[in-house]
C-alpha positions in Angstrom: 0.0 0.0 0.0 1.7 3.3 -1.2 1.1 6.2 1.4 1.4 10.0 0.2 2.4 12.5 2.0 0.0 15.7 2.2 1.5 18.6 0.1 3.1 21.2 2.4 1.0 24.4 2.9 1.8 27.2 0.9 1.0 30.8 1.8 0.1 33.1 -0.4 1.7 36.0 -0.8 -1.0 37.9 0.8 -0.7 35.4 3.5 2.7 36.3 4.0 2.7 39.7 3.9 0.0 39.9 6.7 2.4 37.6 8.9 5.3 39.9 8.1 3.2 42.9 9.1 2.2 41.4 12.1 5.5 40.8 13.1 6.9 44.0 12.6 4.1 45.2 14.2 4.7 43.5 17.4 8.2 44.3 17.4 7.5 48.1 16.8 5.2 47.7 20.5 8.0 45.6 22.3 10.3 48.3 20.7 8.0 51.4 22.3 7.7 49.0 25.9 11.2 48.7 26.1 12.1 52.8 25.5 9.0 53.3 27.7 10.4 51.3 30.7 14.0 52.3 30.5 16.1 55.0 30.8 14.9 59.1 32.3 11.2 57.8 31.1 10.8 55.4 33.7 11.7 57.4 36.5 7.4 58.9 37.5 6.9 54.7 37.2 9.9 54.1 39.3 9.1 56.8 42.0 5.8 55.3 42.2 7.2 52.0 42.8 9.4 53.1 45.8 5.9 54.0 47.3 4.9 50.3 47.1 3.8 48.2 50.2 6.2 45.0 49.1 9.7 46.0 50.1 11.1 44.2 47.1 9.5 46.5 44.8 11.1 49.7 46.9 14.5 47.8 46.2 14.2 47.1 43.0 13.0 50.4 42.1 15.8 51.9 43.7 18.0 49.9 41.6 16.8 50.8 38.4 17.1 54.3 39.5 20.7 54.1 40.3 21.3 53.2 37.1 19.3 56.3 35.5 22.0 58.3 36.7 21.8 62.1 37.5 18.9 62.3 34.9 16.5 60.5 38.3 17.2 63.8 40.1 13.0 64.1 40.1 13.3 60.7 42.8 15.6 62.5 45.1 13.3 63.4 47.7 11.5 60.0 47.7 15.5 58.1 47.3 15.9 59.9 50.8 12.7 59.0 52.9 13.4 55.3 51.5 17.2 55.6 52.8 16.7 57.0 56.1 13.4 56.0 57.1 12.0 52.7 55.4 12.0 49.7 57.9 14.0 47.3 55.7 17.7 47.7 56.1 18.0 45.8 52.3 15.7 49.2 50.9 17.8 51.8 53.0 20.8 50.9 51.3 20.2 50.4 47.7 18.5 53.7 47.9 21.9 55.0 49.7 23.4 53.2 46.6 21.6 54.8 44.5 21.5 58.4 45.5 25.6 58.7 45.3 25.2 57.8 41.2 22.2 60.7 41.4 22.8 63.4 43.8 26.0 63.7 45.4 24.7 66.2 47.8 21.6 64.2 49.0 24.3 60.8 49.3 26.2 63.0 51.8 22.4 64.1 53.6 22.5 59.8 54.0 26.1 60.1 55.5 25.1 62.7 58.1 21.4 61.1 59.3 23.5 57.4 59.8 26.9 58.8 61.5 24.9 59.6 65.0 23.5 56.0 64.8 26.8 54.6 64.9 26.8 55.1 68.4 23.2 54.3 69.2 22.0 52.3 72.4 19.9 49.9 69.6 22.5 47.0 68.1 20.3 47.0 65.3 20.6 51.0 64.7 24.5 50.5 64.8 24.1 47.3 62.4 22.3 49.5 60.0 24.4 51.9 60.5 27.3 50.6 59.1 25.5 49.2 56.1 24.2 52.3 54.7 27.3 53.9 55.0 29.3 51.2 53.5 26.4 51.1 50.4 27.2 54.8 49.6 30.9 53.7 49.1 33.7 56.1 48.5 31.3 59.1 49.2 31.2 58.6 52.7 35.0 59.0 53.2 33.9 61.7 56.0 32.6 58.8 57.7 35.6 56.8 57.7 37.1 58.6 61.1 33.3 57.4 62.9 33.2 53.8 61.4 36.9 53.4 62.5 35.8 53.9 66.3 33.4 51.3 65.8 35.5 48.4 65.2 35.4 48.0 68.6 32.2 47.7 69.1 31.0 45.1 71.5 28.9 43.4 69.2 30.6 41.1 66.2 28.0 41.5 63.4 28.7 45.8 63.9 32.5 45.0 63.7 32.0 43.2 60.9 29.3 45.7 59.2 32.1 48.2 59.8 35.0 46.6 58.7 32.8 45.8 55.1 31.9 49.2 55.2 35.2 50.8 55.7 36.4 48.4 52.5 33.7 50.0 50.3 34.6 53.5 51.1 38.2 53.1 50.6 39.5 56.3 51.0 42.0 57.4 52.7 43.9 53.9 52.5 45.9 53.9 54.9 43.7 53.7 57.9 41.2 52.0 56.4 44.2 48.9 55.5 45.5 49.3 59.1 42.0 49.0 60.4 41.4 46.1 57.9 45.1 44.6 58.9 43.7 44.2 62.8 40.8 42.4 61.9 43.0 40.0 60.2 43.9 39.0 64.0 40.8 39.7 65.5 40.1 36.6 68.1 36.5 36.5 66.1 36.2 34.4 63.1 33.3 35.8 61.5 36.1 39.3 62.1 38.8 37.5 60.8 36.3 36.2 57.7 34.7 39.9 57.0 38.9 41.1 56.8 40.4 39.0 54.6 37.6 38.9 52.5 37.7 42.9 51.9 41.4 42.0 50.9 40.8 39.3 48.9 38.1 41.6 46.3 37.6 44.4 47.3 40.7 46.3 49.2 44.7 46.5 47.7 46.8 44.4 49.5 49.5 47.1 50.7 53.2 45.3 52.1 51.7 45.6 55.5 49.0 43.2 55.1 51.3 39.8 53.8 52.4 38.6 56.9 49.2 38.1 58.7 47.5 37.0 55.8 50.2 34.6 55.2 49.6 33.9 59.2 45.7 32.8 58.0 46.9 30.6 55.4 47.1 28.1 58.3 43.8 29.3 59.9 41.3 26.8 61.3 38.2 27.4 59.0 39.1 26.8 55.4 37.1 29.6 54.0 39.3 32.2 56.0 42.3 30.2 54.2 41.0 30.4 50.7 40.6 33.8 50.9 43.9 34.7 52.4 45.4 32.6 49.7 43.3 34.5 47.2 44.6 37.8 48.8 47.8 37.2 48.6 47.4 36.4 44.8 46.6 39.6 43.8 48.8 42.0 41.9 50.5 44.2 44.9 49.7 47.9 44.4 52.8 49.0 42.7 52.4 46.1 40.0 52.6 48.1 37.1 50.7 46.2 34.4 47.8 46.1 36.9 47.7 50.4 37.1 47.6 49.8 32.9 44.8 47.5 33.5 43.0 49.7 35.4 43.8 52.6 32.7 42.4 50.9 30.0 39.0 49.9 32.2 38.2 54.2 32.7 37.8 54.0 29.1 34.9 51.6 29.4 31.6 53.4 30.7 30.7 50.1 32.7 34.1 50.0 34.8 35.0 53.6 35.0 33.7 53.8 38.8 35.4 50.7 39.7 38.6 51.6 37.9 39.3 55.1 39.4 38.5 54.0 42.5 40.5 51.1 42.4 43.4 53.5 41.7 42.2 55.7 44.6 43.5 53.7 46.7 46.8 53.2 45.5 48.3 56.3 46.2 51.7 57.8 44.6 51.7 54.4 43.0 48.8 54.8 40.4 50.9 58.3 38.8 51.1 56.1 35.8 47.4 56.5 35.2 47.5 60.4 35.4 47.0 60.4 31.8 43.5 58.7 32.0 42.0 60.0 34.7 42.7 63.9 34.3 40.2 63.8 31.6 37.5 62.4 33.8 37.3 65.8 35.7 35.0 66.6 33.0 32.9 63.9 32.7 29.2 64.3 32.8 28.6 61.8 36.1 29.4 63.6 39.2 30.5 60.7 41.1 33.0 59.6 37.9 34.5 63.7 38.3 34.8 63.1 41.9 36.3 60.1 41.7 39.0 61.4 39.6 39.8 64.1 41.8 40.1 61.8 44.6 42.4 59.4 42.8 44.5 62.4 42.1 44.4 63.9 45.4 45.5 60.3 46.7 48.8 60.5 44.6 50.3 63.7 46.7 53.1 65.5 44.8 53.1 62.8 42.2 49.9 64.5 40.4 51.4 67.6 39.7 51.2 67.0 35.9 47.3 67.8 37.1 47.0 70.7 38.7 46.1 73.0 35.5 43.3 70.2 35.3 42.2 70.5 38.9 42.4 74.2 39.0 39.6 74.6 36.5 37.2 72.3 38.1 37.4 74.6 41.3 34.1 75.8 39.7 32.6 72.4 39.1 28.8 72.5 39.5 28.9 69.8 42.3 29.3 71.3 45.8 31.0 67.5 46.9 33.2 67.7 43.7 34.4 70.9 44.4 35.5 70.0 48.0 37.2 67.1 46.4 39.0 69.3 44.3 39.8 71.6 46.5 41.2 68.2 49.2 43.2 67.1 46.2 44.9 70.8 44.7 46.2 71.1 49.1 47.1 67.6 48.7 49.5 67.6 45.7 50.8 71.1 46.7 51.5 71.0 50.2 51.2 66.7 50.3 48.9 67.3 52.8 45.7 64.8 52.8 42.6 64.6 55.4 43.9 64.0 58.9 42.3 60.5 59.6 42.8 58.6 63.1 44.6 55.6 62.9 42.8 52.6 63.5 42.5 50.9 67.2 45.5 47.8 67.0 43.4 45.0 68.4 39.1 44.1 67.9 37.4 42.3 70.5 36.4 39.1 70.1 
């Protein structure tokens, strides 16, 4: 018995066209969703979101409006209230986060509510404290000198919310790695844990810092070993292929932040990047202009090359950019930098 296959269905060309159209016509509304939902033109959605009764929605909505950049300047108000007064420590600090890529000024507003709380009666306040501080990163280097006191703080899960948080600021180094550097021998394991991972991704590993990371190779809980071992891995921060690396990343939009303040924290050792972060003084992000200046006010004397640069931003639109500049012209003219105390030699256990 012979069996046929049935013919394959042809379309006419009608047929076709109306499938084509349709098509197009479905990705011309995904197109017009998609430019809806992104960008400045999501921020009235977005604000209304942060106003939700699900704290997942507030963080996500903070998220997105992070990424928006200065042109969310209409959420700063409602950033704020979420920062310093919403009941979920998760929401207060991605709106922290997300105010020091918007408003530099209101980041600092953030800084100044959550300092007082570092000494507050409440563990939780002081827990929360150091998170929000630690979200807004290398904005809240005037709350270094506070956070440094409070690595003594009777309770372990605050020493370890301020070590993070000191890690995330970054700047100055030097106290910040000396503070980091005790923790390292603090009797506390979730301490010693919270140190050597800053070290191992987040913090330069300055000279200081190899023997008692060396000292944790032998440590008791293997994690803590890993991660020294992956600390001491890391390019030291005079390698100089690693400053070139970290040249070439300020070219890329997505790593600038990272990149400058990477090189921050390197001091007179990151010179050899001058010529790639002078012209991010004039970038259009505030944080990526103050970021610069920082990185150049780290390097002392050795940024001289940049003091034409610095001297025109004196005027720079952004109050906090202009005290950077200002920190960083005294710096490489006088090598003079922002008194910081020293960090306490030993953390309780």
């Amino acid at each position: 018995m012979t069996t046929t296959s049935p013919s394959p269905t042809i379309l006419s060309s009608r047929e076709i066209g109306l499938h084509l159209g349709g098509l197009v016509l479905f990705l011309g509304l995904l197109a017009l969703w998609y430019w809806l939902s992104t960008g400045a033109r999501a921020v009235p959605t977005l604000i209304e979101m942060l106003k939700d009764d699900d704290p997942s929605t507030r963080i996500v909505a903070a998220e997105q409006l992070g990424l928006v950049g200065p042109a969310a300047n209409a959420a700063v108000p409602a950033l704020l209230a979420q920062a310093t007064r919403d009941g979920s420590q998760h929401a207060n600090t991605t709106a922290a986060a997300a105010l020091k890529s918007i408003d530099l000024t209101a980041a600092r507003l953030v800084m100044t509510h959550f300092i007082p709380r570092l000494q507050d009666p409440d563990v939780q306040q002081r827990r929360t404290a150091c998170a929000v501080l630690g979200s807004l990163g290398p904005v809240a280097k005037p709350a270094v000198v506070s956070l440094l006191a409070v690595t003594n703080d009777p309770d372990e899960l605050v020493r370890r919310n301020a070590l993070t948080s000191l890690a995330s600021i970054g700047i100055p180094s030097a106290p910040i790695a000396a503070s980091l550097i005790a923790g390292l021998r603090a009797p506390s394991g979730l301490v010693r844990h919270s140190a050597v991972a800053q070290f191992a991704f987040t913090t330069p590993v300055p000279q200081e810092a190899e023997e008692p990371l060396t000292s944790l190779l032998a440590d008791q809980d293997k994690a803590i070993a890993g991660l020294a071992r992956s600390a001491l891995d890391k390019p030291r921060p005079d390698d100089t292929s690693h400053i070139q690396s970290l040249s070439l990343m300020i070219k890329q939009s997505t790593a600038r932040d990272y990149a400058l303040h990477q090189l921050a924290q390197l001091g007179s050792s990151a010179s050899e990047a001058l010529p790639a972060i002078v012209p991010m003084l004039q970038d259009e992000q505030p944080l990526v202009r103050y970021l610069a200046a920082e990185a150049l006010g780290a390097m002392g004397p050795a940024a001289k090359e940049a003091l034409s640069a610095l001297r025109e931003q004196q005027q720079d639109t952004d109050p906090v950019v202009r005290a950077s500049v200002g920190e960083a012209l005294k710096a490489i003219e006088t090598g003079m930098t922002m008194p910081t105390e020293p960090a306490s030699k030993g953390l309780r256990q």
